[in-house]
TORDO-928667 format. One record per residue (C-alpha): residue in one letter; x, y, z. Coordinates in Angstrom, 3 decimals. Example, Ala and Ser with C-alpha at 12.3 -4.5 7.8 and 13.67 -1.06 7.14 Angstrom:
BEGIN
+------+----------+----------+----------+
| rest |        u |        v |        w |
+------+----------+----------+----------+
|    A |   12.300 |   -4.500 |    7.800 |
|    S |   13.670 |   -1.060 |    7.140 |
+------+----------+----------+----------+
REM end
This chain:
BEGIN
+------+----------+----------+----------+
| rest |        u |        v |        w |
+------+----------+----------+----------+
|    X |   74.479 |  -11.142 |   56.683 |
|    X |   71.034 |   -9.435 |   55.698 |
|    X |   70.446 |   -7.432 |   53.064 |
|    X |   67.863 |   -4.883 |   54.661 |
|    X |   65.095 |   -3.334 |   52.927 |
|    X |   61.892 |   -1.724 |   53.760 |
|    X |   59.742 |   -3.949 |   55.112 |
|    X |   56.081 |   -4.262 |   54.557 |
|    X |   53.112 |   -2.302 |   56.260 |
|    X |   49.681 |   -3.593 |   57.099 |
|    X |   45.987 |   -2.023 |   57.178 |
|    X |   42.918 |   -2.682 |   58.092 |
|    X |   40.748 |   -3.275 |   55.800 |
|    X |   36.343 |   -3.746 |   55.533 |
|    X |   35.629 |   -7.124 |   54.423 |
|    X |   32.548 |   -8.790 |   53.877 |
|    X |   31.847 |  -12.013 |   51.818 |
|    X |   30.318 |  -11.546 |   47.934 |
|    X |   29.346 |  -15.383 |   48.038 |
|    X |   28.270 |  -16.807 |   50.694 |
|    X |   29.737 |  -19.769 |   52.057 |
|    X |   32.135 |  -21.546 |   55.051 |
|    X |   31.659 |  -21.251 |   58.564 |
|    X |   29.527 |  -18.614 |   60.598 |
|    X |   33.088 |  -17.104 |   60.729 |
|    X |   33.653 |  -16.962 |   57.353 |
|    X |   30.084 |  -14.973 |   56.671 |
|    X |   30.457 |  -12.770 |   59.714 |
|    X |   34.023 |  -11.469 |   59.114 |
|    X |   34.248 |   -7.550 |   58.804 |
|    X |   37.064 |   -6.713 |   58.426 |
|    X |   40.746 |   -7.876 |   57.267 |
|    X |   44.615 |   -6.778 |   58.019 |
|    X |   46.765 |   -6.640 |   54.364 |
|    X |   49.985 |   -6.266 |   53.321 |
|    X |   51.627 |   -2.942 |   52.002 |
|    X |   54.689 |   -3.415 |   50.003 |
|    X |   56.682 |   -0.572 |   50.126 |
|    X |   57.572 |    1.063 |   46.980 |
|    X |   60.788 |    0.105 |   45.367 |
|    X |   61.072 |    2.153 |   42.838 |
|    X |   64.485 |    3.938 |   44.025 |
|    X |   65.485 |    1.346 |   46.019 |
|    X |   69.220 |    1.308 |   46.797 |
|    X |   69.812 |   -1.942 |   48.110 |
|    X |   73.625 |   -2.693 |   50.060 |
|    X |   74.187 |   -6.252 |   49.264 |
|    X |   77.400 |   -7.601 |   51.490 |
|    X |   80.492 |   -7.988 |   49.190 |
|    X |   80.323 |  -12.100 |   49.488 |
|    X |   76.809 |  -12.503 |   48.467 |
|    X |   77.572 |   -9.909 |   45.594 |
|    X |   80.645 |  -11.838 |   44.634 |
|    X |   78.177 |  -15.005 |   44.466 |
|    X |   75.771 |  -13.648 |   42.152 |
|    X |   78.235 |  -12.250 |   40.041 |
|    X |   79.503 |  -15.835 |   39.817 |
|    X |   76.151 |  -16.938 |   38.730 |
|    X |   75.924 |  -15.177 |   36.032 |
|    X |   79.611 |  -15.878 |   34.482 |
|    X |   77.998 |  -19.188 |   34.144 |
|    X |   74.842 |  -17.975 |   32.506 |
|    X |   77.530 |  -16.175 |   30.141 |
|    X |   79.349 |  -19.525 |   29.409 |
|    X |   76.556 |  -21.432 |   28.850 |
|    X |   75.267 |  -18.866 |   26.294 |
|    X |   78.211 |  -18.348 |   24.472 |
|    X |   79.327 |  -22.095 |   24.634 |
|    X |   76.082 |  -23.236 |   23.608 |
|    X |   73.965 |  -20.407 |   22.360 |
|    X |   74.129 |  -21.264 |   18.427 |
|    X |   72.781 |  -24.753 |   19.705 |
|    X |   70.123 |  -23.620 |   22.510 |
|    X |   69.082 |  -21.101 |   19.960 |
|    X |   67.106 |  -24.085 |   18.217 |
|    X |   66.898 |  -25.676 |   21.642 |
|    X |   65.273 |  -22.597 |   23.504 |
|    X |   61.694 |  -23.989 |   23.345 |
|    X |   62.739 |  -27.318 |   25.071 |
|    X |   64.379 |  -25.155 |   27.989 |
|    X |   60.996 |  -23.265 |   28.156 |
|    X |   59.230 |  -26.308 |   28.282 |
|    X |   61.424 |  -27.249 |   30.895 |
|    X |   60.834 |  -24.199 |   33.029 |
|    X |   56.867 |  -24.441 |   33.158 |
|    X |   56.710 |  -27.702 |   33.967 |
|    X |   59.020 |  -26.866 |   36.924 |
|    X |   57.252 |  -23.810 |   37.252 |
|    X |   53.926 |  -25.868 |   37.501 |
|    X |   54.488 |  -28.273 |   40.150 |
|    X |   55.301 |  -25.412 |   43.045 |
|    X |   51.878 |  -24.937 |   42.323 |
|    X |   50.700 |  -28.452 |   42.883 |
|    X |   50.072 |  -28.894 |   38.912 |
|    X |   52.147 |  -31.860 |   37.956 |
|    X |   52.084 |  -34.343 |   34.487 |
|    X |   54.615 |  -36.715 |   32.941 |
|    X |   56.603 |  -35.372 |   29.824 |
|    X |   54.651 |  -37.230 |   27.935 |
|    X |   51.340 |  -35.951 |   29.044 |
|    X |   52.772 |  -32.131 |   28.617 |
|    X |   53.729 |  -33.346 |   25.051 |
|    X |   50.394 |  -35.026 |   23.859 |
|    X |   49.010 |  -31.392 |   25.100 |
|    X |   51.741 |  -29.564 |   23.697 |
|    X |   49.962 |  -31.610 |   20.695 |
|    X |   45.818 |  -30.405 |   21.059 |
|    X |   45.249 |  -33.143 |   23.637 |
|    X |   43.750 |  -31.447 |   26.254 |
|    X |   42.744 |  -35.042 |   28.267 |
|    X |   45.010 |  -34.132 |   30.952 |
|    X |   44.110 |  -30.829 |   33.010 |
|    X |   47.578 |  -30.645 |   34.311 |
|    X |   49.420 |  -30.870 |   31.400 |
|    X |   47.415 |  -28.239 |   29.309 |
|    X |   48.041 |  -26.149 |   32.147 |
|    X |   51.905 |  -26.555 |   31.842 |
|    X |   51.459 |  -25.815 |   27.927 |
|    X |   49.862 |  -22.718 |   28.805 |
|    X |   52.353 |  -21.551 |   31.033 |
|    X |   55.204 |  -22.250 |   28.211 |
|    X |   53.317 |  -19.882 |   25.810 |
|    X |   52.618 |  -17.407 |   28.481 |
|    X |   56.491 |  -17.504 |   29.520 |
|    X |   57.651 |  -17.440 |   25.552 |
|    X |   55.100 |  -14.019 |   25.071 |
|    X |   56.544 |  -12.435 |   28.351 |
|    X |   60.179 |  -13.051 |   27.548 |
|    X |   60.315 |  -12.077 |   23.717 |
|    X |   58.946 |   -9.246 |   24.253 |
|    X |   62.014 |   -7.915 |   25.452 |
|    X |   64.458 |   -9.523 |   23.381 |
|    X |   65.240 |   -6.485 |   22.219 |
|    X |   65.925 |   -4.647 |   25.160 |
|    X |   62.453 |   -3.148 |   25.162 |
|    X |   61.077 |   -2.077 |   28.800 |
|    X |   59.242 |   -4.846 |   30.434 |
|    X |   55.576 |   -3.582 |   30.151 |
|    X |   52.281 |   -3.890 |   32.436 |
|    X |   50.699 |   -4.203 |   28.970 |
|    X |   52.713 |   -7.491 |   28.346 |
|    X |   52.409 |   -8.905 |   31.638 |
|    X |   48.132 |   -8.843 |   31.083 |
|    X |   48.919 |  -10.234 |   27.730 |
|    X |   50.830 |  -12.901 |   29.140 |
|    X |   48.414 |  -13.948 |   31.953 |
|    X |   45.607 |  -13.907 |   29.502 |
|    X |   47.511 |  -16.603 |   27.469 |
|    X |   48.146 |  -18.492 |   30.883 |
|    X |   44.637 |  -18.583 |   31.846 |
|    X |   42.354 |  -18.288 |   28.847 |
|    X |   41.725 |  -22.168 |   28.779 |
|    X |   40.654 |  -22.634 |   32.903 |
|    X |   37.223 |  -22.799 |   32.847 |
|    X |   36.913 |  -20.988 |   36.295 |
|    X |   39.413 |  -17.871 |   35.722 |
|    X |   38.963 |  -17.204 |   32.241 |
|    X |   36.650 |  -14.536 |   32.561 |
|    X |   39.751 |  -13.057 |   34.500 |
|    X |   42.183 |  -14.024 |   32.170 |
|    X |   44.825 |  -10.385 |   31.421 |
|    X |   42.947 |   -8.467 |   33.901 |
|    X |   44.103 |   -7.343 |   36.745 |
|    X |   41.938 |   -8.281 |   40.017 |
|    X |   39.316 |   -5.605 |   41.113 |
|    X |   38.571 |   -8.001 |   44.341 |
|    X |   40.619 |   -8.780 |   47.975 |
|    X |   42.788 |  -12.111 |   47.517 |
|    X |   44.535 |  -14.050 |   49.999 |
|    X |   47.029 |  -17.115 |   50.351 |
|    X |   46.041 |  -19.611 |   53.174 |
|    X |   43.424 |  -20.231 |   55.499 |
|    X |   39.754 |  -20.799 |   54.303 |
|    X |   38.151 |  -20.807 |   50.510 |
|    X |   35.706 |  -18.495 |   51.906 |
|    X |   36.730 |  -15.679 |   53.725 |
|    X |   40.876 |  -14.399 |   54.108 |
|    X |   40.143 |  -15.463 |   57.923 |
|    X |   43.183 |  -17.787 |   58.975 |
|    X |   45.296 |  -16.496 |   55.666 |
|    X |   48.821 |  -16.698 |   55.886 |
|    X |   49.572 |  -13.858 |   53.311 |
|    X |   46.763 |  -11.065 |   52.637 |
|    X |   48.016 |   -8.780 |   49.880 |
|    X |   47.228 |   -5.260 |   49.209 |
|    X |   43.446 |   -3.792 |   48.334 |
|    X |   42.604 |   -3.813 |   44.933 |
|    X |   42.808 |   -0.521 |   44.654 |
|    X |   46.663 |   -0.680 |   45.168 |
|    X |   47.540 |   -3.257 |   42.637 |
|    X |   47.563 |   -1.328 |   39.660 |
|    X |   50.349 |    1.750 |   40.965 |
|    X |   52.054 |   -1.359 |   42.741 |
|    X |   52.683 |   -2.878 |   39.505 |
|    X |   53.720 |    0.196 |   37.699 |
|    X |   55.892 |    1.016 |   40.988 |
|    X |   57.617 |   -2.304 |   40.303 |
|    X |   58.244 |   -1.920 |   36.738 |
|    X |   60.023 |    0.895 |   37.059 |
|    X |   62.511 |   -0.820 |   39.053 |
|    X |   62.699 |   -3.661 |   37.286 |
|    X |   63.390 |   -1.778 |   33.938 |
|    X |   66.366 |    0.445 |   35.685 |
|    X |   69.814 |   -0.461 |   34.436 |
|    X |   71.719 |    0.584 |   37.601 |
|    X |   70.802 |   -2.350 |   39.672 |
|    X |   73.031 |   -5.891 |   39.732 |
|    X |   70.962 |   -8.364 |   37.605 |
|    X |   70.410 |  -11.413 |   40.192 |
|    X |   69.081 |   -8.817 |   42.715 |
|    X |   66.932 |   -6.998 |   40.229 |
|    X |   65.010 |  -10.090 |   38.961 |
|    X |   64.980 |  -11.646 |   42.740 |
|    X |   63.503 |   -8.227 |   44.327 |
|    X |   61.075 |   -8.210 |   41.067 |
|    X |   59.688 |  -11.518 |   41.758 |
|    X |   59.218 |  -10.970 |   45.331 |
|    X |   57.233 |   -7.311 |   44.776 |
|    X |   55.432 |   -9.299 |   42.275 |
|    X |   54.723 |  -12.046 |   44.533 |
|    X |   53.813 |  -10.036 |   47.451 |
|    X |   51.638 |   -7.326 |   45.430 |
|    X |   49.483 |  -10.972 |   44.097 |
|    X |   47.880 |   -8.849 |   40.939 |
|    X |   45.545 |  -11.671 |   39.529 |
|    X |   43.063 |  -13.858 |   40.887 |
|    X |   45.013 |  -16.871 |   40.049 |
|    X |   48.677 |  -17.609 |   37.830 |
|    X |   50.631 |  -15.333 |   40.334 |
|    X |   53.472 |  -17.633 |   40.729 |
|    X |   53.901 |  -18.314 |   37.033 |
|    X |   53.932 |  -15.382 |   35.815 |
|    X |   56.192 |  -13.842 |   38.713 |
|    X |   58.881 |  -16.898 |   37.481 |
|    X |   58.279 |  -15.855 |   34.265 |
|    X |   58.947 |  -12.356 |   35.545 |
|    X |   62.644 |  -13.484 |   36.982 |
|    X |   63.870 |  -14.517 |   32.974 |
|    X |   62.353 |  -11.828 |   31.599 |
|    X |   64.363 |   -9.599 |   33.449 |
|    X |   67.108 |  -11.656 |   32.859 |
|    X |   66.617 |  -11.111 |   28.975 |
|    X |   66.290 |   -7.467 |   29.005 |
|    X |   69.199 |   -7.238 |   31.181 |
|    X |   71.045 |   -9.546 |   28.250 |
|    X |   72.077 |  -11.905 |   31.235 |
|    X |   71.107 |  -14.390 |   28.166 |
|    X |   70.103 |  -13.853 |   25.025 |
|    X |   68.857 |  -17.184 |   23.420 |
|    X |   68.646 |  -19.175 |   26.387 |
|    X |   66.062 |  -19.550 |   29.263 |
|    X |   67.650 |  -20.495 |   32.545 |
|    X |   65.266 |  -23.321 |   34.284 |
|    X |   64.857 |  -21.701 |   37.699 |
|    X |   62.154 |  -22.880 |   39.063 |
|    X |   63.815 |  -26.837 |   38.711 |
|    X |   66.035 |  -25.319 |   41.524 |
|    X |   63.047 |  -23.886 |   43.539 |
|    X |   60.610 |  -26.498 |   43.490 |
|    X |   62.705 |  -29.015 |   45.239 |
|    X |   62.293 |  -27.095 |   48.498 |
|    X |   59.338 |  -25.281 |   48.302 |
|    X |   59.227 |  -24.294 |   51.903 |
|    X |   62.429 |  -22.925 |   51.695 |
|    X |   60.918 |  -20.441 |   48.812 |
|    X |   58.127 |  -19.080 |   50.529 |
|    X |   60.448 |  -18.734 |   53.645 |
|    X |   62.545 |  -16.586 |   51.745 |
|    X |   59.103 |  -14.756 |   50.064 |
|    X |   58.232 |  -13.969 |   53.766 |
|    X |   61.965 |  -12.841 |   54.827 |
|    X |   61.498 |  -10.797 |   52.554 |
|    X |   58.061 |   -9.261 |   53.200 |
|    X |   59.885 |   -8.907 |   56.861 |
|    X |   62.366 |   -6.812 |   56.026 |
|    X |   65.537 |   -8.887 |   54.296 |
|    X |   66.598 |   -9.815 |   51.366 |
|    X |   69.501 |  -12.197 |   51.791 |
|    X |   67.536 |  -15.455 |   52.011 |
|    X |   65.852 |  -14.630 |   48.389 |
|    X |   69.177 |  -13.367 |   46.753 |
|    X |   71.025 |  -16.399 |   47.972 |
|    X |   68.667 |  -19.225 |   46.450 |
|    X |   68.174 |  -16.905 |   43.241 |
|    X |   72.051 |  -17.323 |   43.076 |
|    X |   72.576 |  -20.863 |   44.000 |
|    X |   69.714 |  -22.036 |   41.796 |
|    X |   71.087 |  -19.882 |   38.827 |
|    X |   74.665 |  -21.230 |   38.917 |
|    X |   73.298 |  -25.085 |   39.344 |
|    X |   70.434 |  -24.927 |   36.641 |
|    X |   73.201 |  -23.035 |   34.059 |
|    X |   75.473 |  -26.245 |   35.083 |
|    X |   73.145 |  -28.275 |   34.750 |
|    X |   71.731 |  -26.979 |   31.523 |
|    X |   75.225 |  -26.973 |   29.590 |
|    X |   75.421 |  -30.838 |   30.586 |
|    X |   72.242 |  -31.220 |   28.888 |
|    X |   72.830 |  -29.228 |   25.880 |
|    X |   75.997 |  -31.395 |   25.637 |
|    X |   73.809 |  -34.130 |   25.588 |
|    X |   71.294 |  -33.042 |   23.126 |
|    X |   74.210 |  -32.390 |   20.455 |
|    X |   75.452 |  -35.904 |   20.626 |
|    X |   72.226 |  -37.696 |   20.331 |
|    X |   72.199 |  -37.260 |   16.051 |
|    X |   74.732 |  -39.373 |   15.533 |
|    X |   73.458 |  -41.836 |   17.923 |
|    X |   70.217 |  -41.747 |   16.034 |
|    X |   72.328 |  -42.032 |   12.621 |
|    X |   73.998 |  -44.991 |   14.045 |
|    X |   70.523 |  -46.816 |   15.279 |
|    X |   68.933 |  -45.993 |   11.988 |
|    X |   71.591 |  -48.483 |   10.006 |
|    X |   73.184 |  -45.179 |    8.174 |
|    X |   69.837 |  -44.025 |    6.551 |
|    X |   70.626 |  -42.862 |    2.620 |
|    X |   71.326 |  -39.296 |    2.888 |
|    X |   68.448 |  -37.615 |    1.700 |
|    X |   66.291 |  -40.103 |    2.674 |
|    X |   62.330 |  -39.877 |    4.262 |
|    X |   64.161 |  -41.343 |    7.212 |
|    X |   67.685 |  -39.151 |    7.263 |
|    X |   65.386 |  -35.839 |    6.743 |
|    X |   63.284 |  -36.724 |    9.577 |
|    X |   66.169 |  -37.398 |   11.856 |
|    X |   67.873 |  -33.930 |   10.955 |
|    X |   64.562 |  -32.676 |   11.984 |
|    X |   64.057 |  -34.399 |   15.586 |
|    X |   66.239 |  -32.527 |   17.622 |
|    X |   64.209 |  -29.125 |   16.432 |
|    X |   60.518 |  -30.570 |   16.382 |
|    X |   60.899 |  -33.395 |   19.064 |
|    X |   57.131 |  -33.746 |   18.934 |
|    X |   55.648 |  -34.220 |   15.715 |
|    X |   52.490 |  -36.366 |   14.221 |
|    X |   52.564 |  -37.898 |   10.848 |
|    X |   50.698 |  -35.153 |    9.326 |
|    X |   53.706 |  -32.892 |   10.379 |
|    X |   56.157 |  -35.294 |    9.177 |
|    X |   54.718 |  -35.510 |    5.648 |
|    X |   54.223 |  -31.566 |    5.485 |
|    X |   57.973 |  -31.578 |    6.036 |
|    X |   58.838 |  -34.311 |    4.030 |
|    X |   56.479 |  -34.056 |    1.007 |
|    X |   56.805 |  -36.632 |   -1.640 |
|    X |   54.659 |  -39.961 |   -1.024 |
|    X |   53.170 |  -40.660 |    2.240 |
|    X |   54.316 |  -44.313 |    1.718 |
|    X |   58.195 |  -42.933 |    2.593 |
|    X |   56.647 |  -40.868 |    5.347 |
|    X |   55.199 |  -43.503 |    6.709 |
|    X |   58.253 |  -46.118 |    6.579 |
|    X |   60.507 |  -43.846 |    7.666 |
|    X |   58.358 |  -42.783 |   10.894 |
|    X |   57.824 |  -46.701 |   11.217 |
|    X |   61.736 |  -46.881 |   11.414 |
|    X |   62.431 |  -44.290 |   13.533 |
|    X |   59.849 |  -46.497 |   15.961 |
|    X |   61.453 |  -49.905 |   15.404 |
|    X |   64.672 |  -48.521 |   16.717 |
|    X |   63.463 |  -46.796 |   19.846 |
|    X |   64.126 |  -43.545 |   18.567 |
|    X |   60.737 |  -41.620 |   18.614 |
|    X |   57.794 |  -42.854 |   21.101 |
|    X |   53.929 |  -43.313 |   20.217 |
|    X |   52.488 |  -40.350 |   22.807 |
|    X |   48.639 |  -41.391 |   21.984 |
|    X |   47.016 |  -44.751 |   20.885 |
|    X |   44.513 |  -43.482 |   17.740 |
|    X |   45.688 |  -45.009 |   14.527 |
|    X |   45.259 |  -41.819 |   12.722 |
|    X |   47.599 |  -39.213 |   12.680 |
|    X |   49.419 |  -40.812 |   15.626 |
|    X |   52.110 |  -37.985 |   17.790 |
|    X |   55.567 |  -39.228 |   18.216 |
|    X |   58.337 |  -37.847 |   20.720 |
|    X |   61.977 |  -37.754 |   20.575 |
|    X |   62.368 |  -40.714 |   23.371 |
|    X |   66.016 |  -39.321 |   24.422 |
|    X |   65.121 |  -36.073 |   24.569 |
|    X |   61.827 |  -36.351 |   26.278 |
|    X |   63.710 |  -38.294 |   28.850 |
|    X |   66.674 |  -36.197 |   28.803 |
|    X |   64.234 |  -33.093 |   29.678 |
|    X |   63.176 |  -35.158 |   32.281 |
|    X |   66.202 |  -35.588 |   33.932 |
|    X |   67.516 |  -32.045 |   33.766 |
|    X |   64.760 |  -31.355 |   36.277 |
|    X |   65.820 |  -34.312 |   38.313 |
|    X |   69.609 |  -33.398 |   38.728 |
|    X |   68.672 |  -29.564 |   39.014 |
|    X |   66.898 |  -30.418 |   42.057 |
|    X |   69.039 |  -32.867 |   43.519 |
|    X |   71.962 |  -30.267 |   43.111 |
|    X |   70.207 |  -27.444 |   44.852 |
|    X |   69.216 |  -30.071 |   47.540 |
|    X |   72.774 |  -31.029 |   48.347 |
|    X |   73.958 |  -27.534 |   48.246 |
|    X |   71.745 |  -27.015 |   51.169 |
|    X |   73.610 |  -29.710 |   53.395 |
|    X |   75.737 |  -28.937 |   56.066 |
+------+----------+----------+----------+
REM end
C-alpha cells in the first residue's frame, strides 16, 4: 500500500552556462525545469499498520543488538563507522580494499578512493556525536560535517561546509542540466529547505524509521552542496537514529544494505519525489533489521577472536610486549610501530619482537612495504569487516526474491 505524501512541484527556471563548454546545446540552453520539495515540516504521514508493524520490528533488533552488545560495540563503534563509509562510498562509485581504507586511515593518501572513504568516517563520527546527547540535529553541524568530508578534494574544497550558491543537477551532461534526470531546487531555496527539514527531523512525535527515511529523502532531493550529498544524507539517516536513542553506542551499517541494489534506491528516491513513501520506508526497514542481524553476528565474532589470538601467540607471559599488544588489537586494529611502542613503552627491542610475533602467526598484516615505521592491521578483523558488508548485501538481495 502507499504511504502518500505531497509530492514535488517544478519551475522554470533562467539558465545560462558560467563556463563554457559541451555541445552548442549545452551553451545555448536558457532556461531549466527544477524540483520543489514540499515542506515537511508538519507532515503527518499515515503509514499502513503492516509496514508500521515492520519498522517497529526493525528497531527491536537495533534494541537487542545494543543492549546485547553495546558494552562491546562501545569500543567497537569506530570499526562499524568504518564500515558504513566504505559502504556509503561505493553507491557513489568510490570503492578501495580494506586495506587501502586502512593505510589511509594511516596518512597514506596514495589511494584517492580510500582517503575519500576516511573522510567520510570522520565526517559521519562529527555528524553523529553531536547528538549523542539528544541535542537537535543542527544546519551548523551538517556544514561542519561536509567541510570535514570534502576539505581534502582538490576540486570542491573551496566548497567544502558551504552550502551551494549555484544550480546543480544529477544526470545528463557535465555542462549544462540539459538531459538531467533530477534538477533540484534554485539556490536560493536550499537554505529554508534545509532548515524546513530540520525541523522535522528534530520532532519527537514521528516513528523513528520514517523520520530518518523521509529525512534522507528531503535531504536527497533538496541536493544542498555541490558534491558529498549522498554521504552526508546517509550520515543524516544514523544521526537521526542517535538523537532518537534508536542506538546509543552503535552505528547501524545501512548503506551495506543499500548499495547492493542501487537502482532499487534511487527508485525509491524518485517514488518518493512522486508522491509515496512506501518504497523508501520499506528498504529503510528491511535493510535496518538485516544490517542489526548481521552486525550482532559480527560483534559475536569480534569477541571471540582474543582468545584465538592468545592461543596462536603460544600463551604470551601475561604482561608481556606481546600479551599487551594483543589486549590492545581489538581497540586499535591499525597501528604502526611507533604507536605500538607509545603504548608499550619500555625498550623498543620488546616492541619490536612482539610486533614481529604477532606477524609470524598471521595475526596482524604489513599494510605498506617501507621498513620504517611499518602499519599493521588486525588480519581477522580487517577481513571480518569485510565480510559484514558481503553478507549484509547478500541478505538484502535475497530478501528481494520472490
Amino acid at each position: 500500500m502507499p504511504v502518500p505524501i505531497t509530492p514535488h512541484a517544478t519551475a522554470v527556471e533562467p539558465w545560462r552556462q558560467n563556463v563554457r563548454g559541451g555541445t552548442i546545446d549545452d551553451r545555448t540552453l536558457r532556461e531549466v525545469r527544477v524540483s520543489l520539495p514540499p515542506p515537511i515540516a508538519d507532515l503527518d504521514l499515515q503509514v499502513p499498520p503492516a509496514l508500521a508493524a515492520d519498522a517497529e520490528n526493525a528497531l527491536r533488533h537495533l534494541a537487542v543488538l545494543d543492549a546485547t552488545h553495546g558494552r562491546e560495540l562501545a569500543s567497537l563503534s569506530t570499526l562499524l563507522l568504518r564500515a558504513e563509509s566504505v559502504a556509503s562510498s561505493k553507491i557513489e562509485q568510490v570503492e578501495a580494499s580494506m586495506d587501502d581504507y586502512a593505510r589511509a586511515l594511516h596518512g597514506n593518501r596514495s589511494n584517492a578512493s580510500a582517503t575519500s572513504m576516511v573522510a567520510s568516517t570522520r565526517a559521519l563520527d562529527d555528524l553523529i556525536s553531536s547528538v549523542t546527547d539528544g541535542s537537535p540535529i543542527l544546519l551548523d553541524r551538517i556544514l561542519r560535517a561536509h567541510g570535514v568530508l570534502m576539505a581534502d578534494d582538490p576540486s570542491e574544497a573551496p566548497y567544502a561546509g558551504r552550502l551551494r550558491d549555484m544550480q546543480n543537477w544529477i544526470g545528463g551532461s557535465d555542462h549544462s542540466p540539459r538531459g538531467a534526470w533530477y534538477v533540484p531546487p534554485p539556490a536560493r531555496l536550499v537554505e529554508p529547505g534545509l532548515r524546513d527539514l530540520l525541523t522535522f527531523a528534530n520532532r519527537d512525535d514521528v516513528p523513528v524509521l520514517t523520520q530518518a527515511a523521509v529525512s534522507h529523502a528531503q535531504f536527497e532531493s533538496i541536493h544542498p552542496f555541490t558534491d558529498g550529498n549522498g554521504r552526508i544524507g546517509r550520515a543524516l539517516i544514523n544521526t537521526v537514529l542517535r538523537r532518537r536513542r534508536a542506538t546509543s553506542r552503535i552505528v547501524v551499517p545501512l548503506a551495506s544494505a543499500i548499495v547492493v541494489r542501487r537502482q532499487d534506491y534511487f527508485d525509491a528516491l524518485g517514488a518518493y519525489r512522486a508522491g509515496d513513501v512506501a518504497p523508501l520506508l520499506a528498504s529503510f526497514t528491511r535493510g535496518t533489521t538485516i544490517a542489526a542481524l548481521e552486525s550482532a553476528t559480527t560483534a559475536e565474532r569480534l569477541v571471540a577472536l582474543p582468545p584465538l589470538w592468545e592461543e596462536r601467540a603460544g600463551y604470551p607471559r601475561r604482561g608481556s610486549a606481546t600479551a599487551r599488544l594483543l589486549e590492545n588489537l581489538l581497540d586499535v586494529p591499525v597501528l604502526s610501530a611507533d604507536d605500538a611502542q607509545t603504548h608499550l613503552g619500555g625498550a623498543a627491542s620488546s616492541t619490536y619482537a612482539a610486533i614481529g610475533r604477532l606477524h609470524e602467526t598471521g595475526i596482524i598484516r604489513p599494510l605498506t612495504t617501507r621498513s620504517r615505521n611499518q602499519v599493521w592491521i588486525a588480519a581477522d578483523v580487517a577481513d571480518e569487516l569485510e565480510d559484514l558488508g558481503v553478507r549484509i548485501g547478500a541478505a538484502a538481495v535475497d530478501s528481494l526474491r520472490p
